[in-house]
ZAMARGU-4260 file (C-alpha; in steps of 0.2 Angstrom, whole numbers, plus 5000, padded with zeros to 4 digits):
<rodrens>
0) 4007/5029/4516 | 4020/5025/4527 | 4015/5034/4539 | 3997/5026/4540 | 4006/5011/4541
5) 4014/5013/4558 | 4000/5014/4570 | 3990/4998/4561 | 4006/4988/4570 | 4004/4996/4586
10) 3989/4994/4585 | 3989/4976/4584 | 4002/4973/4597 | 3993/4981/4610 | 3976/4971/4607
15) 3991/4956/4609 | 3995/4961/4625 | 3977/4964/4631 | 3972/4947/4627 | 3987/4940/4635
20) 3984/4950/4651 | 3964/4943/4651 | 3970/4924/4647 | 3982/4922/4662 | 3969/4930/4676
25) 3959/4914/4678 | 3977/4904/4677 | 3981/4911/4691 | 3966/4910/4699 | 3968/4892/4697
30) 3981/4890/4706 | 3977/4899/4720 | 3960/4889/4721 | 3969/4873/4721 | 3986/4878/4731
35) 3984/4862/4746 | 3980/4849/4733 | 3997/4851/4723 | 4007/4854/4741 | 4001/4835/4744
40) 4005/4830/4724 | 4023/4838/4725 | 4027/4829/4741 | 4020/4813/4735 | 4031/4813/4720
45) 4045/4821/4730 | 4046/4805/4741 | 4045/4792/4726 | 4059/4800/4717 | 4068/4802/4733
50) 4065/4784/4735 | 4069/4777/4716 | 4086/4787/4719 | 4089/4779/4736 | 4088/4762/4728
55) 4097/4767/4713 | 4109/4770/4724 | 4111/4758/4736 | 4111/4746/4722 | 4125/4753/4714
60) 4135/4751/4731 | 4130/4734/4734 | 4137/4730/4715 | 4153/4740/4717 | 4156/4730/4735
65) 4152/4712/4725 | 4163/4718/4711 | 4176/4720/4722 | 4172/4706/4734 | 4174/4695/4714
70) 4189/4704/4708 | 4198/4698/4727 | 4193/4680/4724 | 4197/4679/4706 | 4213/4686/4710
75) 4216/4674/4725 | 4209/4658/4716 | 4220/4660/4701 | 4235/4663/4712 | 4231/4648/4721
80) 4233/4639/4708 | 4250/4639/4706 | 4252/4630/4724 | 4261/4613/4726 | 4251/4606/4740
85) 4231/4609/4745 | 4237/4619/4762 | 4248/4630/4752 | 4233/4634/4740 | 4221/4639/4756
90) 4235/4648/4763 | 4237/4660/4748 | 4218/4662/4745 | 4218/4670/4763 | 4232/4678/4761
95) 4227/4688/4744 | 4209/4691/4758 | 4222/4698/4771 | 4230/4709/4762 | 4214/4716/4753
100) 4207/4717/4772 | 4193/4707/4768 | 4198/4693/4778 | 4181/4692/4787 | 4173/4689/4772
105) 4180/4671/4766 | 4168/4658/4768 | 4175/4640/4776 | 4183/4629/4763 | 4171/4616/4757
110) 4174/4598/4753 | 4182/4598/4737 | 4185/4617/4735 | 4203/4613/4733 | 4214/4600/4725
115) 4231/4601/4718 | 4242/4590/4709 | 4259/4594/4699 | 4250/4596/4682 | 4233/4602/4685
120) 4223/4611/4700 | 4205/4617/4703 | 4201/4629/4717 | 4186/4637/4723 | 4183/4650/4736
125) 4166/4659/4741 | 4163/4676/4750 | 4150/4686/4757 | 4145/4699/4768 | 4131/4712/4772
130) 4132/4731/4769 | 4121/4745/4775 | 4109/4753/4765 | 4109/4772/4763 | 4091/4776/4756
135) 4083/4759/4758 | 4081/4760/4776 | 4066/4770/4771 | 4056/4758/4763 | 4062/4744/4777
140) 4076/4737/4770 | 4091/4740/4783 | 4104/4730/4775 | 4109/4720/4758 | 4120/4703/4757
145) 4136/4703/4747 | 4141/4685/4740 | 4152/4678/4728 | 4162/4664/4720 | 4176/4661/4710
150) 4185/4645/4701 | 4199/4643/4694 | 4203/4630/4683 | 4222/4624/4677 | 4229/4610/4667
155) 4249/4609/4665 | 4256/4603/4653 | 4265/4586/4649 | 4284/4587/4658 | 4299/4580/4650
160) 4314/4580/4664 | 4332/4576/4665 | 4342/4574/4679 | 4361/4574/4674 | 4370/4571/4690
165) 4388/4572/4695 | 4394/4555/4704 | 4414/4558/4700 | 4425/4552/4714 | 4425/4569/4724
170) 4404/4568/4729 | 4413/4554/4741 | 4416/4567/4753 | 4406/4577/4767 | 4391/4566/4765
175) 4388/4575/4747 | 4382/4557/4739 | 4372/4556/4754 | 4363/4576/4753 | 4362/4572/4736
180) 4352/4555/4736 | 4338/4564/4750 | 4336/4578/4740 | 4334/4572/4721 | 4323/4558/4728
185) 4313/4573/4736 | 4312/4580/4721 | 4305/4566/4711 | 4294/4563/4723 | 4286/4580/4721
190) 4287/4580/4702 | 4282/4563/4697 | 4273/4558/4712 | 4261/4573/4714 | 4258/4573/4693
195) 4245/4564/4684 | 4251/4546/4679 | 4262/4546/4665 | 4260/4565/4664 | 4279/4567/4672
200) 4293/4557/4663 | 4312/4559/4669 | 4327/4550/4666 | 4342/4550/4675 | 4361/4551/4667
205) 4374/4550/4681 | 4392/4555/4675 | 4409/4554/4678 | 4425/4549/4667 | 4409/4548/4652
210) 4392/4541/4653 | 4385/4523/4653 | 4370/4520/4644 | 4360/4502/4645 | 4358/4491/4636
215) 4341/4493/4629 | 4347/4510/4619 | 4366/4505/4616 | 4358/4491/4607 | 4346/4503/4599
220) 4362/4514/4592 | 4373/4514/4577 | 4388/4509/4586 | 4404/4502/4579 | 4406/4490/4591
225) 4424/4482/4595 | 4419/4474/4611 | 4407/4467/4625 | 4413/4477/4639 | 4404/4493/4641
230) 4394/4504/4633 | 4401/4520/4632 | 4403/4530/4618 | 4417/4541/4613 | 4411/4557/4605
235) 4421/4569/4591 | 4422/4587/4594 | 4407/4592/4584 | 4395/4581/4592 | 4393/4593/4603
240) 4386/4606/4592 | 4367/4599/4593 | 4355/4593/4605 | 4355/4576/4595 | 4366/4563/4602
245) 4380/4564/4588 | 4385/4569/4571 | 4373/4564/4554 | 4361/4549/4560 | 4372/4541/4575
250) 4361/4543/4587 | 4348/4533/4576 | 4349/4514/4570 | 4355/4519/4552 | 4367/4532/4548
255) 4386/4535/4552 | 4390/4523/4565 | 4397/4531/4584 | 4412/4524/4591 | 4414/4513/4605
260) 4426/4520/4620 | 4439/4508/4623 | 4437/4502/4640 | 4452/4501/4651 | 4458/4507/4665
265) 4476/4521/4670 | 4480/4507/4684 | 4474/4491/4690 | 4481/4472/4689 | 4474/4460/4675
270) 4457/4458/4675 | 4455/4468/4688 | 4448/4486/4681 | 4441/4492/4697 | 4452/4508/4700
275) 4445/4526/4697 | 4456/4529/4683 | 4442/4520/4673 | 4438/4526/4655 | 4418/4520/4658
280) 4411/4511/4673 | 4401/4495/4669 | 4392/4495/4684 | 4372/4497/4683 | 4375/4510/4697
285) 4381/4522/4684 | 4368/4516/4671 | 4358/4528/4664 | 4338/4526/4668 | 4327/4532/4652
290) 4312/4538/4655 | 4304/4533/4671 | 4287/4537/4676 | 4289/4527/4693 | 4293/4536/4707
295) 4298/4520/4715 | 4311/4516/4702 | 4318/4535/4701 | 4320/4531/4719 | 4329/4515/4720
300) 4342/4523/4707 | 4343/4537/4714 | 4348/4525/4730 | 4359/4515/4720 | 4372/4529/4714
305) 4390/4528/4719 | 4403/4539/4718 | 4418/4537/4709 | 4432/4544/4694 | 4435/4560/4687
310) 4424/4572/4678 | 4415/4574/4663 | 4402/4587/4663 | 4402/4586/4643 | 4396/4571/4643
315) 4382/4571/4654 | 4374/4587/4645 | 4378/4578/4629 | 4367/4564/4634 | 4354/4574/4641
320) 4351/4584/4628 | 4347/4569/4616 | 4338/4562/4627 | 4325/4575/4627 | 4329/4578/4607
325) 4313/4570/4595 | 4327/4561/4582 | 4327/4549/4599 | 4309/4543/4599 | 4316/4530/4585
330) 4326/4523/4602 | 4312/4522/4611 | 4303/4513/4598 | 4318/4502/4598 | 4317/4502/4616
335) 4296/4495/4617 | 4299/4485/4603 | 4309/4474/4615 | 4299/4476/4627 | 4312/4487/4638
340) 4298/4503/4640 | 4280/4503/4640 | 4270/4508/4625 | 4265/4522/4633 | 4279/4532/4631
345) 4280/4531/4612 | 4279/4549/4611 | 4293/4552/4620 | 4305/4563/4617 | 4289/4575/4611
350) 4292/4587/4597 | 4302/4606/4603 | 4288/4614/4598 | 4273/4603/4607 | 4264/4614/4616
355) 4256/4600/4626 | 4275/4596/4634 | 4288/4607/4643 | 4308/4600/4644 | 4320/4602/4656
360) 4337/4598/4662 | 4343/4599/4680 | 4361/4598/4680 | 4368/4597/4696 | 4390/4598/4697
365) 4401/4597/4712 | 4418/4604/4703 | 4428/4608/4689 | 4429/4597/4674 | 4445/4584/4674
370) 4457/4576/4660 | 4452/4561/4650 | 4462/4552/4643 | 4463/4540/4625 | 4471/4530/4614
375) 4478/4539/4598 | 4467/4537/4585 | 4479/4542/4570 | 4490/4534/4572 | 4480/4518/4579
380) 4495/4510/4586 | 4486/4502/4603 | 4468/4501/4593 | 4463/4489/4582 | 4468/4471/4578
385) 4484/4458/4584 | 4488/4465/4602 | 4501/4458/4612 | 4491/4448/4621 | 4486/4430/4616
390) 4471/4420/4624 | 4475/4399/4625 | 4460/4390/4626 | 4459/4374/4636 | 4447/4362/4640
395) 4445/4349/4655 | 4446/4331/4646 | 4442/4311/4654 | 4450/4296/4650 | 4439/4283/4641
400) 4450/4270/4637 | 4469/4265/4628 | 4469/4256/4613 | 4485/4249/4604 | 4491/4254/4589
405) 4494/4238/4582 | 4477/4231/4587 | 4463/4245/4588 | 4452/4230/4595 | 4466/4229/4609
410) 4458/4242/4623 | 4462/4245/4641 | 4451/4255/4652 | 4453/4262/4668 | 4469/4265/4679
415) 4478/4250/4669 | 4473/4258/4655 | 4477/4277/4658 | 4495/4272/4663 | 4499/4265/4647
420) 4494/4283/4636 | 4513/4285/4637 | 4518/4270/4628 | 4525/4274/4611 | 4511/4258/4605
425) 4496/4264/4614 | 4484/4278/4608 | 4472/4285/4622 | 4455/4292/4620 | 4447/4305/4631
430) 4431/4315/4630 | 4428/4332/4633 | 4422/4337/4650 | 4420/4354/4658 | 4418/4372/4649
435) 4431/4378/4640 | 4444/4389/4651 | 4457/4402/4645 | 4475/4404/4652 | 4482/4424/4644
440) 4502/4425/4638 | 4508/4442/4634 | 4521/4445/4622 | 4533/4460/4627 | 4544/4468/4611
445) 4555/4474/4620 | 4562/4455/4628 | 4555/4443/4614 | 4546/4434/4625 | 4528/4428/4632
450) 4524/4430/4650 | 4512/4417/4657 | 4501/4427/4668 | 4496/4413/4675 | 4512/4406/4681
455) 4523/4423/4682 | 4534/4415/4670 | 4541/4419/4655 | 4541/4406/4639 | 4553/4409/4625
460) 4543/4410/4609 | 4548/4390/4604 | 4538/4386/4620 | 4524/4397/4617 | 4522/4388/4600
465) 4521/4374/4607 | 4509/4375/4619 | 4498/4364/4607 | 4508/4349/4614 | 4512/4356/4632
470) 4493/4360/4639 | 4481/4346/4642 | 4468/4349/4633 | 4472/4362/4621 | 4461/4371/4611
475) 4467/4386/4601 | 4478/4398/4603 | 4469/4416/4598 | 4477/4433/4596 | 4466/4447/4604
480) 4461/4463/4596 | 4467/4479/4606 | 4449/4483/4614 | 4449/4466/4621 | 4464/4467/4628
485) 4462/4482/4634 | 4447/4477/4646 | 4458/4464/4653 | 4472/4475/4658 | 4477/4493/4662
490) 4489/4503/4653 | 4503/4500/4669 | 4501/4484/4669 | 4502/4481/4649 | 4518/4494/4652
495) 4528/4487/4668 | 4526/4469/4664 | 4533/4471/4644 | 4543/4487/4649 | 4536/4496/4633
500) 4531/4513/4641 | 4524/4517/4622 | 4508/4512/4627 | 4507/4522/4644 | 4514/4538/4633
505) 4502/4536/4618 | 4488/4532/4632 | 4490/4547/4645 | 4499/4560/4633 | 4495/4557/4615
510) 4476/4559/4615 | 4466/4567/4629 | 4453/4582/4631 | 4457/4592/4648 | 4445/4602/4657
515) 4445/4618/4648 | 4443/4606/4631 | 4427/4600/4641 | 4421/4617/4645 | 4420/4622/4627
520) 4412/4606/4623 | 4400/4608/4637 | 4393/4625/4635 | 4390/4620/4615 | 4378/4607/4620
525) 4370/4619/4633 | 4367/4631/4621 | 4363/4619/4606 | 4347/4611/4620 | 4344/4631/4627
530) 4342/4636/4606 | 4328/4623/4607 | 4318/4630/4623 | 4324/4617/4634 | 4326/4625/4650
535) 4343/4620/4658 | 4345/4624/4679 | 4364/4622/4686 | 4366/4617/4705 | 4383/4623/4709
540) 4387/4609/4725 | 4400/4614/4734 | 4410/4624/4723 | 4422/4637/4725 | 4415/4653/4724
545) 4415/4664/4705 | 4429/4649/4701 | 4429/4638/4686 | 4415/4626/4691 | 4402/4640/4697
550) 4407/4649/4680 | 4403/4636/4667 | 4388/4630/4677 | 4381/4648/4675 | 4384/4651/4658
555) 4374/4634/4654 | 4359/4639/4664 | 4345/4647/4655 | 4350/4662/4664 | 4358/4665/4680
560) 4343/4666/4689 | 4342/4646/4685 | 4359/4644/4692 | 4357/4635/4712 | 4373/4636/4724
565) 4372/4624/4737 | 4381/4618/4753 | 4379/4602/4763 | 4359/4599/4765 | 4354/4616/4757
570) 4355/4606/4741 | 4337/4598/4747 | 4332/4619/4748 | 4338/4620/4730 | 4332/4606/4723
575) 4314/4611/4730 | 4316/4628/4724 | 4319/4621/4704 | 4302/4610/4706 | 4292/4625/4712
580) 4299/4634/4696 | 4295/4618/4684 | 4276/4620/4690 | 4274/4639/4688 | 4282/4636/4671
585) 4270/4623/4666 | 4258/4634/4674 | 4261/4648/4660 | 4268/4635/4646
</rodrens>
């Protein structure tokens, strides 16, 4: 049976292959019959696909070219942003076209493509241009249009700016005040005056011998106050640990009270503290200016600074750290309260962490820091109450009539009358006429004596107490505290006139904090306001090269990239420089 089997298959495979071979004849046949109508089909169908893939393709080359014709102007708008004038913004847009060599391609600048300011900048730019087509000719089209357009859109934040500036007696020299007044006032004019009102606040802390704030926040302070002359405060070593102003809630109206710096003076005559050995200047040229957003007022203070004393570096970053430090918004409370800031300002100092507001210090430095000097404070021996100096008070009297003793009735007016007021019978009357006026004794320890400054006299003390009966018109007689007395004389004067050198000693050897002191001090702040984000730039104003000065104003930079030296009128270059850096940083804030 198997082998029956065998040819059935063949069998069936060649009847297979015969009907295959009969089915393809009239196929073929087909084809050849119909051979010039498909040759016309084909080449029709040929030509369209040709054609869908000739635009296909052209059209992915006209994207690619206006993808990169965007990516150019994106790229240029976004850098032109960052501009500080409308000229700069244009120039960088063509710039960024240049270098991509597209520079044929930038369309004219329309009105208002472009507008700058300090904290905020919108520019636009448009492109456009035609490419050949490689497939499209075909149907007619010989060339497509490339255009494009790009915005870019950016709002700065909110700037918080300090200027601490050196004023101490060497910027007297080779026109430095001088430099120094064309290129801050530059400065503020491109900050503040190319910023959105109100958007750009800066103060201004010039230093010294110390720092002199006005009125309107020493009244705003905790202060111990011990007398009318000044406002300058005298800081303890761990005030300089924090960005606030000083230890516990000084710098606030409650808390542990600061304490007033004795104002007097190393040399100088009675009441004449004018010499540079000052302890604090009281002039409103060295005042402190609190947050101005007036370019005009920056200006004029700016204008007003003289130079003068020795130099406290520690004290002007101590003060300008607080004054960027939220605990002092309760100052400026203070401050609009009584109507010494506008309302506007209430949140300022804004928070470290506000988003919405960058802070920083420019400290600008023309030398090393110098010695200051104090009165001991344990033991107080030239601080505190009974001084040896005595104010007498007098005041101007008129005569108004004599009357005798014997008979009150019995009056005399006039010359006749003022004649007899020595008459052991007659009693005179006078009335008070005039302020009151003060004449100064000062009693020395050393002779046992008062010396009438005055007179240029000495009185034995039985004279002295009986002044009552020797000054017309005696009022009192009042013994000063030490602080008054101080701001009425200098520590020579006090010492040469009584000859008790005591006084001189405890002033210029007991108590004082030299320039390496101050440099330890100083870089606390700086790294107490840097621990908050507050960028701090240096300006190193003629100064000696890797010396002390250069080196501490260094270290207090935010790094030493923020860190200016400048000579002469370079100072305008680095001044300029530090308010391009303030916009790109509130830029990318």
């Amino acid at each position: 049976m198997c082998v029956n089997e065998t040819p059935k298959r063949s069998g069936a495979i060649a009847m297979l292959k015969a009907g295959t071979a009969l089915a393809s004849r009239p196929f073929r046949q087909f084809l050849h019959e119909e051979d010039g109508t498909v040759t016309a089909l084909a080449f029709f169908m040929v030509l369209i696909m040709l054609m869908v893939g000739g635009f296909a393709l052209d059209t992915m080359h006209h994207e690619r070219e206006r993808a990169s014709l965007q990516a150019t102007l994106d790229r240029a708008v976004l850098a032109g942003a960052s501009a500080s004038s409308d000229a700069e913004a244009r120039q960088i847009v063509e710039d960024y076209f240049a270098k991509a060599g597209k520079a044929d391609y930038l369309l004219a600048e329309r009105e208002g493509d472009i507008a700058t300011s300090l904290n905020s900048a919108t520019i636009t730019a448009r492109a456009q241009r035609n490419i050949s087509t490689y497939l499209m000719k075909l149907s007619g089209v010989d060339t497509l249009g490339v255009a494009a357009a790009s915005t870019a859109e950016v709002r700065i934040p909110n700037l918080e700016g300090i200027l601490v500036l050196d004023v101490s007696g060497s910027m007297g020299s080779n026109s430095k005040i001088d430099n120094l007044k064309v290129a801050a006032k530059q400065f503020v004019s491109t900050v503040v005056g190319n910023s959105d009102p109100g958007s750009a606040v800066l103060s201004i802390v010039p230093f010294s011998f110390s720092v002199s704030p006005p009125e309107s926040i020493f009244e705003a302070l905790a202060v111990d106050e011990t007398h009318n002359y000044s406002t300058c405060l005298e800081f303890k070593d761990n005030d300089y640990d924090h960005a606030t102003l000083t230890s516990g809630s000084s710098s606030l109206s409650s808390g542990i009270p600061a304490q007033q710096m004795v104002y007097t003076s190393v040399y100088g005559g009675f009441d004449d503290l004018t010499q540079s050995w000052r302890s604090c200047y009281n002039n409103d040229y060295m005042r402190i200016l609190p947050y101005s957003t007036s370019v005009a007022d920056l200006h004029a203070k700016i204008d007003a600074l003289q130079p003068d004393g020795n130099t406290s570096g520690n004290e002007g970053m101590n003060w300008g750290a607080a004054l960027l430090d939220p605990t002092f918004r309760e100052v400026t409370a203070h401050m609009i309260d009584n109507d010494r800031l506008d309302d506007s300002l209430a949140h300022v100092p804004a928070n470290y962490n506000d988003p919405e507001t960058l802070k920083v210090i420019i400290f600008m430095g023309d030398g090393a820091n110098t010695t200051s000097y104090f009165f001991d404070r344990s033991p107080a021996r030239f601080r505190g109450s009974n001084s040896d100096l005595y104010e007498v008070i007098y005041q101007d009297r008129e005569f108004k009539y004599a009357y005798n003793v014997y008979n009150v009735d019995w009056k005399k007016y006039g010359w006749d009358g003022e004649r007899r007021c020595d008459y052991s019978n007659w009693e005179c009357e006078y009335e008070e006429s005039g302020p009151e006026e003060s004449v100064y004794y000062l009693y020395s320890p050393v002779y046992g004596q008062y010396y009438s400054i005055a007179e240029n006299d000495w009185l034995s003390p039985s004279e002295f107490n009986n002044l009552e009966d020797t000054i017309e018109g005696y009022v009192s007689t009042n013994q000063l505290s030490w602080e008054t007395a101080w701001g009425l004389m200098s520590v020579d004067y006090y010492s040469s006139k009584t000859q008790n050198w005591s006084a001189w000693n405890d002033y210029t050897g007991s108590e004082y904090i030299n320039g390496s002191q101050k440099n330890v001090l100083m870089q606390q702040v700086c790294k107490a306001t840097k621990d908050e984000h507050v960028v701090v730039y240096t300006i190193g104003f003629e100064v000696s090269r890797n010396g002390t000065a250069e080196r501490e104003l260094i270290k207090c930079a935010t790094s030493p990239s923020h860190y200016y030296r400048a000579s002469g009128t370079d100072i305008s270059s680095a001044f300029s420089s530090i308010a391009a850096n303030v916009k790109h940083l509130r830029l990318t804030q």
